[in-house]
C-alpha positions as CSV (number, residue, x, y, z in Angstrom):
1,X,0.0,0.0,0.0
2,X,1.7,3.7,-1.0
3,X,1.7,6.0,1.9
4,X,-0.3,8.9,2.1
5,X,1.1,12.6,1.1
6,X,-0.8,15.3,1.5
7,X,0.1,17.6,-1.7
8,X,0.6,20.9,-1.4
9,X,-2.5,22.9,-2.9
10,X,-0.1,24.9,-5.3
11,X,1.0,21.4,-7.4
12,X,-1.7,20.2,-8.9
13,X,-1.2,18.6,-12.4
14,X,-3.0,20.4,-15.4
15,X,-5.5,19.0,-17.5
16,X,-3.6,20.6,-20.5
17,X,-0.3,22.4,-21.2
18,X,-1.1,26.3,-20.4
19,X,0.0,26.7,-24.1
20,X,-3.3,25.3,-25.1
21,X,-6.7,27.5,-23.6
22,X,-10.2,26.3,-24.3
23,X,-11.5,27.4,-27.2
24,X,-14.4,29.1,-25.2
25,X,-17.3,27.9,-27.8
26,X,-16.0,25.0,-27.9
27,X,-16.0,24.3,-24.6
28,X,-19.7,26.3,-24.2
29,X,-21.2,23.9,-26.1
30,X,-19.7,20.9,-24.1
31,X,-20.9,22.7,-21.0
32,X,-24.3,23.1,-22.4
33,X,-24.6,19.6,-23.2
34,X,-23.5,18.5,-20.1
35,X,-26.7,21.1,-18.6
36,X,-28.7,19.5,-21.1
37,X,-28.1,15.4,-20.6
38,X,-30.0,16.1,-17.0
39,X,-33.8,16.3,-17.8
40,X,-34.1,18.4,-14.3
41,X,-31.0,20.8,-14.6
42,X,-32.4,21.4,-18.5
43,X,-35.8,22.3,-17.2
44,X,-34.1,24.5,-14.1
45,X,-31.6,26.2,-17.2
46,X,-34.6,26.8,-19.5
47,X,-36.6,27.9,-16.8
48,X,-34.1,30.6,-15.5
49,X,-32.8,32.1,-19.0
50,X,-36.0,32.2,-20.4
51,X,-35.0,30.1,-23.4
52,X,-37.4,27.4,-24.9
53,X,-35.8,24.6,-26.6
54,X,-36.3,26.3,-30.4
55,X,-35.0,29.4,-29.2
56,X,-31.6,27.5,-27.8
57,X,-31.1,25.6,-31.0
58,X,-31.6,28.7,-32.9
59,X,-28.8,30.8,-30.9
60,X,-26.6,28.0,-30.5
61,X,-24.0,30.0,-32.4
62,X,-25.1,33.6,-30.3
63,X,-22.0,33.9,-27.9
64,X,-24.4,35.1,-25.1
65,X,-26.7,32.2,-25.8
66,X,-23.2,29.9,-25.2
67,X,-21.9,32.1,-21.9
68,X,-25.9,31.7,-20.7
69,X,-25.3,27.9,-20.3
70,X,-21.5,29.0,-18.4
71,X,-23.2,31.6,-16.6
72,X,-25.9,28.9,-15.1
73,X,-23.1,26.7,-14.1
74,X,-21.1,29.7,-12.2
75,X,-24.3,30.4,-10.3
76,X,-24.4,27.2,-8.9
77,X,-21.0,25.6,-7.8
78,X,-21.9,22.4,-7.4
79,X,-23.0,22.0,-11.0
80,X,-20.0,24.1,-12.0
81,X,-17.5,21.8,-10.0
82,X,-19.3,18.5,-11.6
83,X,-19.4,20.2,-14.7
84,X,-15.8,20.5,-14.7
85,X,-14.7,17.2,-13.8
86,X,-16.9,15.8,-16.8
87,X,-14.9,17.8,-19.2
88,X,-12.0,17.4,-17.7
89,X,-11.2,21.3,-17.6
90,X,-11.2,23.5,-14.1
91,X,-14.2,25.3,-12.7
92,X,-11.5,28.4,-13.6
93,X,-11.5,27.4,-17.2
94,X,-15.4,27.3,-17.6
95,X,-15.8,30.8,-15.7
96,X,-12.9,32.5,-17.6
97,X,-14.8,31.1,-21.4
98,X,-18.0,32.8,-19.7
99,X,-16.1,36.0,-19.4
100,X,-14.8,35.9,-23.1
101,X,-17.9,35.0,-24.6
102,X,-18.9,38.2,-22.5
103,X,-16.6,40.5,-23.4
């Protein structure tokens, strides 16, 4: 059995090289489908942006449409910390695409 060592919280290993960011639609439209594959967390993300299904599949290229989906995550850290660990990015990574798509 390996012993246990607690790591300091400044080493932690990336996800991917800092050389390579998120493309921030790209990794909108992962978060969105992550909202999405949960029939109650779609409803709750529908319900509080306003959006119907049409008018999602219709803006799905709108760069507020996309940062809606990050902004929903960043409103509610647990989804935004499960959220993250399913696309294998940081809850830093999702927040800072919300901001570009934003800007």
């Amino acid at each position: 059995m390996l012993p246990d060592y607690p790591l300091p919280k400044d080493r932690t290993i990336p996800h991917r090289p800092a050389s390579e960011p998120a493309n921030p639609q790209v990794l909108a439209l992962a978060a969105l489908g992550w909202v999405l594959e949960c029939e109650d967390r779609a409803a709750r993300y529908l319900e509080l942006t306003g959006l119907d299904p049409d008018s999602l599949r219709t803006g799905l290229g709108d760069p507020m449409i996309l940062a809606s989906a990050l902004e929903f995550l960043a409103n509610h850290e647990p989804d935004l910390i499960r959220a993250a660990e399913a696309l294998a990015v940081t809850p830093e990574e999702l927040v800072a695409a919300k901001d570009a798509l934003q800007a």
